[in-house]
C-alpha positions as CSV (number, residue, x, y, z in Angstrom):
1,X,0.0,0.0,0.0
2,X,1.4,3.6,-0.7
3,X,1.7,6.0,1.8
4,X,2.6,9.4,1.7
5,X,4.7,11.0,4.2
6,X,5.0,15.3,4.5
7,X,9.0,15.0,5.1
8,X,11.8,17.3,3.5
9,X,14.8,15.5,2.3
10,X,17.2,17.7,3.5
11,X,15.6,19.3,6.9
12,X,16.2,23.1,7.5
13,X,15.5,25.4,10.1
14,X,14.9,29.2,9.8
15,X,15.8,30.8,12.7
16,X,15.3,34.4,11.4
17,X,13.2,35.6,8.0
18,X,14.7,37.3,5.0
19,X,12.0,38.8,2.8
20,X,14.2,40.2,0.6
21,X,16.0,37.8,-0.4
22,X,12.5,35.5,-0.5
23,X,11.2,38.0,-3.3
24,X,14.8,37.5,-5.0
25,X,14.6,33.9,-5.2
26,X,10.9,34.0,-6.4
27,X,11.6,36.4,-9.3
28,X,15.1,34.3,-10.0
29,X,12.3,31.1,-10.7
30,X,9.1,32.3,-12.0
31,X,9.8,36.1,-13.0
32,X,9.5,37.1,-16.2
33,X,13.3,36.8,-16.6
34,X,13.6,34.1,-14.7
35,X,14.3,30.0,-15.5
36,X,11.0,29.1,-15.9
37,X,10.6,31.3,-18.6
38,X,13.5,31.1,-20.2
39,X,12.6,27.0,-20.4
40,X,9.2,27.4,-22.0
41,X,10.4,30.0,-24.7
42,X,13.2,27.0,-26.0
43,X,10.4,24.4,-25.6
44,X,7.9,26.5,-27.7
45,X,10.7,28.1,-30.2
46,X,11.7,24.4,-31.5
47,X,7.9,24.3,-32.9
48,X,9.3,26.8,-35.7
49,X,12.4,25.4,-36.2
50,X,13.2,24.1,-39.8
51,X,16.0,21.5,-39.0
52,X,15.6,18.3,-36.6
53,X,18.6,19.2,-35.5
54,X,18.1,22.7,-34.0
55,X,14.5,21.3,-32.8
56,X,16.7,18.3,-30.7
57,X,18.9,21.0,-29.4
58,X,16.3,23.4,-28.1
59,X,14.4,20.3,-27.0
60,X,17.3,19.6,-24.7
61,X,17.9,22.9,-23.3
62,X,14.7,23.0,-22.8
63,X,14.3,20.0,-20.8
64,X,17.2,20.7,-18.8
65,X,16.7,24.3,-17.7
66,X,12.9,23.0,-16.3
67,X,14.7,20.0,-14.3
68,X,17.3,22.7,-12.6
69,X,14.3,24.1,-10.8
């Protein structure tokens, strides 16, 4: 049977609050500059791409960029 345990791998504790660097670290991932973004433009650019060979490569940048995150 599968069971689901709420457990970090790698257990932290905050002992004091940094919003600024919080609101860094958001817009670093999912700003409008940030690595999210910059995935899904390489994903959707390979669509126009004339050679399978620029389509692979933007496939794979692509795909690795969205696993960093």
């Amino acid at each position: 049977m599968w069971q689901y345990q709420k457990k970090l791998q790698y257990p932290i504790n905050i002992k004091q609050t940094n919003p600024r660097l919080a609101q860094l670290i958001i817009t670093q991932y999912g700003g409008p500059d940030g690595e999210l973004g910059a995935s899904l433009r390489y994903l959707s650019q390979r669509y126009s791409m004339p050679y399978p060979e620029l389509k692979a490569i933007l496939t794979d940048i692509g795909s690795e960029a969205s696993e960093m995150e």
